[in-house]
Steps between C-alpha positions, in 0.01 A plus 500: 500500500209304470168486746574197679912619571385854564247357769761281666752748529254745676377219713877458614561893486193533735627223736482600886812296588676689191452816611582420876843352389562821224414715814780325726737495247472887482477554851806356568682670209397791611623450866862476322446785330466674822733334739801503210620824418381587132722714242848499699823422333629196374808610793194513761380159461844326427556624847198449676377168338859327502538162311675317798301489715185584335162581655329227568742322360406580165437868434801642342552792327492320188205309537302814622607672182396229285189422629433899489422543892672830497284653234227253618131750366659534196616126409318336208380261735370684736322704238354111359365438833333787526340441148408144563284629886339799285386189252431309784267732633354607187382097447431497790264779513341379129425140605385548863464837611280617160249191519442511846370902502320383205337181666446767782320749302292190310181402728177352442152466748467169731208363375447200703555433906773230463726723350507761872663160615819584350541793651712543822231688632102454414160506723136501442270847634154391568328697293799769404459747271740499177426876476578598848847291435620711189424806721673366785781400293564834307505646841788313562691603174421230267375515188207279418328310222158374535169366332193451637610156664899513515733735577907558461681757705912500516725756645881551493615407165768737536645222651510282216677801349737555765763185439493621099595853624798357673602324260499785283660694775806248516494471086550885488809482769680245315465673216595862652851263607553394190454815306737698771809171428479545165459882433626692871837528582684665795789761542744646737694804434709683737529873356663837662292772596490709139501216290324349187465131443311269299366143628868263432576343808166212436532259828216256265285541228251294288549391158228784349606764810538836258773705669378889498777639267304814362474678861775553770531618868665755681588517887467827556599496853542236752545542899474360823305622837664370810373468878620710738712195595676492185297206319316510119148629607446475095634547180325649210546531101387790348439322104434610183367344191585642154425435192712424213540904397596584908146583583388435822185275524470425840665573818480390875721390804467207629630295855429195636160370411393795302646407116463668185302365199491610167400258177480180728857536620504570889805659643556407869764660747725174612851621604746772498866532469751824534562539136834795526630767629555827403760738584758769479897491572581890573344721221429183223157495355249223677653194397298117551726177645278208490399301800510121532329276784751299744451156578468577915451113586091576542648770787257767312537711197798710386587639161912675403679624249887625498583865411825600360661794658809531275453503151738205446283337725793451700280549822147487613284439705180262586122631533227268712125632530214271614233661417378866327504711785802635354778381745808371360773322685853577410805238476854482496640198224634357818067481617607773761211757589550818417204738497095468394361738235110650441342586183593896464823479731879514436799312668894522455618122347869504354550897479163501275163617569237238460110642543218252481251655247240172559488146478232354229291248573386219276136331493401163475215418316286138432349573192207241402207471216255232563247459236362257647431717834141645387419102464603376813258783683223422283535097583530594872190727538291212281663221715366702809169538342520116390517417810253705692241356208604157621377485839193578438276200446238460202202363687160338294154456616222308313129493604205288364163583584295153578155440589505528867889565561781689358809407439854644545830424475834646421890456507832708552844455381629611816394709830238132556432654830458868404241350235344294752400760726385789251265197358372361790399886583316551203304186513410601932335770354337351223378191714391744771527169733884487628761319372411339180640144490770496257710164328842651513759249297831678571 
């Protein structure tokens, strides 16, 4: 690309109305990635984003997979927007932001008395002393400049600074999104209490996510405290990593909002299900009948199973719990009650002994790695810091000693009034005679 190309296309990179229409665009994408429901089932939005009618009279299932909405951070679009800002801000930051600290740091003495006429603020002191300005001026924080005749002071160019800093700030957040669509992924696993697993169950992932294959996870024990009421208090994992060779590497037990890390990969506590139950018919050795949630209409939470009490399986009977304080609910196949069970009792059912040994629960854990994560902090703490920088103004004085007069004059690039005052104190006490008279051009 030659000079003259390469120069347009950063002059139309660095536009203002570019970047305000590439920030609108992602605003609102982003908006439907939160209201619409991202990584369900193609069954999930068939039936909640119907063709006839469609929302808005447009938004069908089909549409909203084709256009990516339900995957919407991790869409090659989105992903080009967020390129095109970050090179929007970059231009930006090269063709405006750059020269103008540089003008700002650039200065040169006011050699002749026309040129205080330009200022938005200037005066004359009858017989004012350029020395006792630069003193009164360092008092004040600025640093100052000065010859025998003319004098430069300026303050607050960390406010030239401070719109570069946030545009580094927002550069390092795009970037920490982009790096955590194209290399994090996310998990859910539901795994019984005593159980090893390995991330399979991805919910999304970026093209360059690396799966951890060479380390696994064991659930070493999962429960449940409850209120005195009967509600979940809490429900904790008790994890451990290991290695390839069964080594354990790291351990910890997590609830909500207290997860697990380990290489990048955080392990949060999401959900919980009732896994089995185990039990013994007369003298048998524990055996395990696994449980399986029933659809209750949104009426609350129940898992069963059936257990065979004939070894033709000629009868039986049915087995509801709700939760793991170990009570079981016994059923006739006609859905007659019979009798409730707890962990380490036995009943009578169809001339056999049935004991409940325990029920085992299962946990649900979100697990996530977000490269990108250690960016997004980094932008957010400089974007902070950009902007705290960019309220504060960068002031300049100049002074030129004359025969019988001197003369001052300075400007602000914002806080006029603040400027106004702190000069017209300085020059009270250099004039020693009241208010000076000041030409203010505002």
């Amino acid at each position: 690309m030659n000079a003259p190309v390469f120069r347009r296309v950063l002059a139309l990179l660095g536009d203002l109305r570019l970047a305000i229409v590439l920030l609108l665009v992602i605003a609102i994408a982003s908006i439907a990635g939160t209201v619409i429901e991202q990584g369900q089932s193609l069954s999930f939005y068939q039936a909640n984003y119907p063709e006839d009618p469609a929302l808005f009279g447009f938004l069908s299932w089909r549409v909203l997979l084709a256009l990516g909405l339900d995957q919407v951070y991790h869409t090659p679009w989105y992903l080009t927007l967020l390129v095109l800002f970050g090179a929007s801000l970059m231009a930006c930051t090269v063709t405006r932001q750059v020269p103008t600290l540089a003008t700002a740091q650039r200065w040169q003495y006011y050699q002749e008395p026309r040129q205080f006429t330009k200022l938005a603020l200037s005066t004359t002191i009858p017989q004012g002393s350029l020395k006792a300005l630069a003193t009164a001026l360092s008092a004040k924080g600025y640093r100052v400049w000065q010859t025998d005749t003319q004098l430069y002071a300026r303050k607050g160019l960390v406010g030239r600074i401070g719109p570069i800093v946030v545009h580094a700030s927002l550069i390092l957040i795009l970037l920490g999104g982009i790096l955590g669509a194209l290399t994090g992924f996310m998990a859910q696993e539901l795994v019984p209490s005593g159980e090893t697993f390995q991330l399979q169950h991805l919910v999304q992932a970026g093209p360059f996510a690396r799966i951890p294959q060479d380390w696994s996870v064991k659930v070493n024990r999962f429960w449940i405290d409850y209120t005195d009421a009967g509600d979940i208090d809490q429900f904790y994992s008790d994890l451990s990593v290991v290695d390839a060779a069964g080594q354990e590497v790291k351990r910890g037990t997590i609830h909500v909002n207290r997860p697990l890390r380990y290489r990048g990969v955080t392990f949060y506590q999401a959900d919980w299900s009732i896994a089995a139950l185990r039990f013994r018919l007369n003298n048998s050795p524990v055996l395990q009948l696994p449980m399986v949630p029933l659809d209750t209409a949104g009426k609350g939470r129940l898992w069963g199973t059936w257990l065979p009490t004939k070894a033709d399986l000629s009868e039986g009977v049915s087995l509801i719990a709700r939760d793991l304080q170990g009570t079981v609910l016994i059923y006739s196949p006609k859905g007659e009650f019979l009798s409730s069970l707890r962990s380490g009792m036995s009943t009578q059912i169809n001339g056999v002994t049935l004991s409940l040994v325990e029920l085992v629960g299962s946990t649900g854990l979100q697990i996530k790695a977000d490269p990108g994560i250690p960016l997004f902090y980094a932008g957010f703490a400089l974007l902070m810091a950009g902007v705290v920088m960019s309220y504060v103004s960068h002031s300049q004085v100049w002074g030129l000693q004359g025969q019988t007069v001197l003369y001052v004059g300075g400007r602000t690039n914002r806080a006029q009034l603040a400027f106004e005052q702190e000069l017209l104190g300085i020059l009270e006490a250099l004039s020693g005679q009241g208010q000076p008279a000041i030409n203010a051009t505002l």
